[in-house]
C-alpha positions as CSV (number, residue, x, y, z in Angstrom):
1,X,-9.3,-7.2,-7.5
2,X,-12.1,-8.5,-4.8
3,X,-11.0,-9.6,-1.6
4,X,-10.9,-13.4,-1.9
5,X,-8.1,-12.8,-4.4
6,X,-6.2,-11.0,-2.1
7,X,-4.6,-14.0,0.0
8,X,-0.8,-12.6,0.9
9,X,-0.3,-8.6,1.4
10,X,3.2,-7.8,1.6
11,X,3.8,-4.0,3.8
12,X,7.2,-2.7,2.7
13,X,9.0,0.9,4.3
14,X,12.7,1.3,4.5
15,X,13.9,-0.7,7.8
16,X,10.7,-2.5,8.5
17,X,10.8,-1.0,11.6
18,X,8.0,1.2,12.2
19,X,5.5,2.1,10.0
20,X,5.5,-1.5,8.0
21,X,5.2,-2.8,11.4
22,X,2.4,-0.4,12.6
23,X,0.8,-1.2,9.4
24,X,1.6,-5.2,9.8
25,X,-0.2,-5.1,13.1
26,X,-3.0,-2.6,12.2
27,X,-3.9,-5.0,8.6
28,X,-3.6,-8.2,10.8
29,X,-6.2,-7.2,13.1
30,X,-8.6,-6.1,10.6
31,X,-8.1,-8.0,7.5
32,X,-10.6,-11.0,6.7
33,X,-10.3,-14.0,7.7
34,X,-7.7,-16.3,5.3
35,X,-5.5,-13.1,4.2
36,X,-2.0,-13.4,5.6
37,X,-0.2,-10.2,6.0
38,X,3.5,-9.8,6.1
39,X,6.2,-7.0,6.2
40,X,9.8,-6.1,5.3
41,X,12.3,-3.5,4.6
42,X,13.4,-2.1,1.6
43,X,16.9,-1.4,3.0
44,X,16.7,-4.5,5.3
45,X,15.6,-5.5,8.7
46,X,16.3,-2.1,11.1
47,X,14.4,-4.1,14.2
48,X,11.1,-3.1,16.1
49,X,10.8,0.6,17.1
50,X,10.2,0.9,20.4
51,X,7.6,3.9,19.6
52,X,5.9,1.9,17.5
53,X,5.4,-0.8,19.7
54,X,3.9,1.8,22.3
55,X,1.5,3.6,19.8
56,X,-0.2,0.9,18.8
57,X,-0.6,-1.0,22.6
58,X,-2.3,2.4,22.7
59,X,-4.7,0.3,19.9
60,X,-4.9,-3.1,21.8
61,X,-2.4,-4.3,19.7
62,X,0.9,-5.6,19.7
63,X,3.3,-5.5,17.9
64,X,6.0,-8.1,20.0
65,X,5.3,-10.7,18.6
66,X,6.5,-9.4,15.2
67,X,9.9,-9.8,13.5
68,X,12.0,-7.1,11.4
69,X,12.5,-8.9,8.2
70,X,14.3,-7.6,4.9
71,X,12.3,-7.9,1.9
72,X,14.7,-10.4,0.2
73,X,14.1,-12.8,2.5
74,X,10.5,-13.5,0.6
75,X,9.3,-13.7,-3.1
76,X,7.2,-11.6,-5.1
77,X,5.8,-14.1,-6.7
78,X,3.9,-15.6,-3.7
79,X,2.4,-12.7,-3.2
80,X,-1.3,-11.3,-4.1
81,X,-0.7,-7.4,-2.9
82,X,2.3,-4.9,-1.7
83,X,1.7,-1.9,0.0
84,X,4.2,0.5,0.4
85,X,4.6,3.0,2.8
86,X,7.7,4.7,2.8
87,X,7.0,7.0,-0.8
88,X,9.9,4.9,-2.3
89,X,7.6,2.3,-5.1
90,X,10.4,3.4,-7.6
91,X,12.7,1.6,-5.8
92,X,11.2,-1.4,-5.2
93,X,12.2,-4.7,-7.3
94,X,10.9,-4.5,-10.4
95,X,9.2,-8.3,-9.6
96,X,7.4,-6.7,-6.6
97,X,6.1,-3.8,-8.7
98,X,3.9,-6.3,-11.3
99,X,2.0,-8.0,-8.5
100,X,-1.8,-7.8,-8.9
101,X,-2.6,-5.1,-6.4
102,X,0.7,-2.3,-6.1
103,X,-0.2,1.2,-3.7
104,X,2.3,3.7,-2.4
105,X,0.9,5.3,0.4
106,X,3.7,7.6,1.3
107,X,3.4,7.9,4.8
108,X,5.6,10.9,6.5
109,X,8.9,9.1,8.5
110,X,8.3,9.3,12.4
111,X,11.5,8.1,13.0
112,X,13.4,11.3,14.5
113,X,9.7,12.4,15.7
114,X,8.3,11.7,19.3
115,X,5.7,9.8,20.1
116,X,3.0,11.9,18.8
117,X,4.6,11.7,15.4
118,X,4.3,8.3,15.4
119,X,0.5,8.1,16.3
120,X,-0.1,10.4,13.4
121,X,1.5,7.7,11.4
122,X,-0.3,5.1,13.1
123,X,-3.4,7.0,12.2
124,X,-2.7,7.9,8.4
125,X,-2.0,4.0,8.1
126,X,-5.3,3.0,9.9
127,X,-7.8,5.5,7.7
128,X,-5.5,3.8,4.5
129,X,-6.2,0.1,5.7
130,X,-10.1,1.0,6.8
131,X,-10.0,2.6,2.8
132,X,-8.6,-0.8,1.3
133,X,-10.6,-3.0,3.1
134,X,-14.0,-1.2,2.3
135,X,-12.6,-1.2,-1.6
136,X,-11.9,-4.8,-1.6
137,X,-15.4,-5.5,0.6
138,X,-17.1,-3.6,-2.5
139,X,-15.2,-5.5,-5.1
């Protein structure tokens, strides 16, 4: 799959509240121009962590602006990529598992973790998103 096919990325974790979001903000920043990037929870909307709004001001970015959406709110079907973080692609719909471009990254849960925790998240998702976007730049 090159990058010009990749047009709607869709970030999923559990409550879309923290490392979908990290990875929401971090992907939006980065990705080429004309690729929308969205994200949702598997198990619903859980709101914007606060943590996760501060580690990634740390970046320049921010994450405010953002909602905490649950994944049934959008279809698979308009979507060119999903991106998992959360370990959990066995669960997803079976609809969001037969798009074009499917990863699990399986990023470790900061949620009871301080804020460190969460920049190690932060920074697992970035080297993931700088590793997509250089395959898709290749491809």
């Amino acid at each position: 799959m090159t990058r010009a096919a990749i047009q709607k990325v869709m970030l999923v974790c559990r409550q879309n509240s923290r490392r979908s979001q990290m990875a929401h903000g971090l992907l939006a920043a980065r990705a080429p121009r004309g690729v929308a990037v969205y994200s949702a929870g598997l198990d619903g909307a859980g709101g914007l962590a606060e943590e996760a709004i501060s580690v990634m001001a740390e970046q320049g970015i921010d994450l405010r602006s953002q909602s905490s959406n649950a994944l049934q709110e959008y279809r698979a079907e308009e979507f060119c990529a999903v991106i998992v973080l959360c370990g959990c692609l066995a669960e997803l719909p079976q609809a969001w598992q037969q798009r074009p471009c499917v990863e699990d990254w399986d990023i470790p849960d900061p949620t009871s973790g301080d804020l460190d925790s969460h920049r190690r998240a932060r920074d697992q998702i970035a080297s993931r998103i700088d590793d997509l976007l250089q395959f898709l730049a290749e491809g």
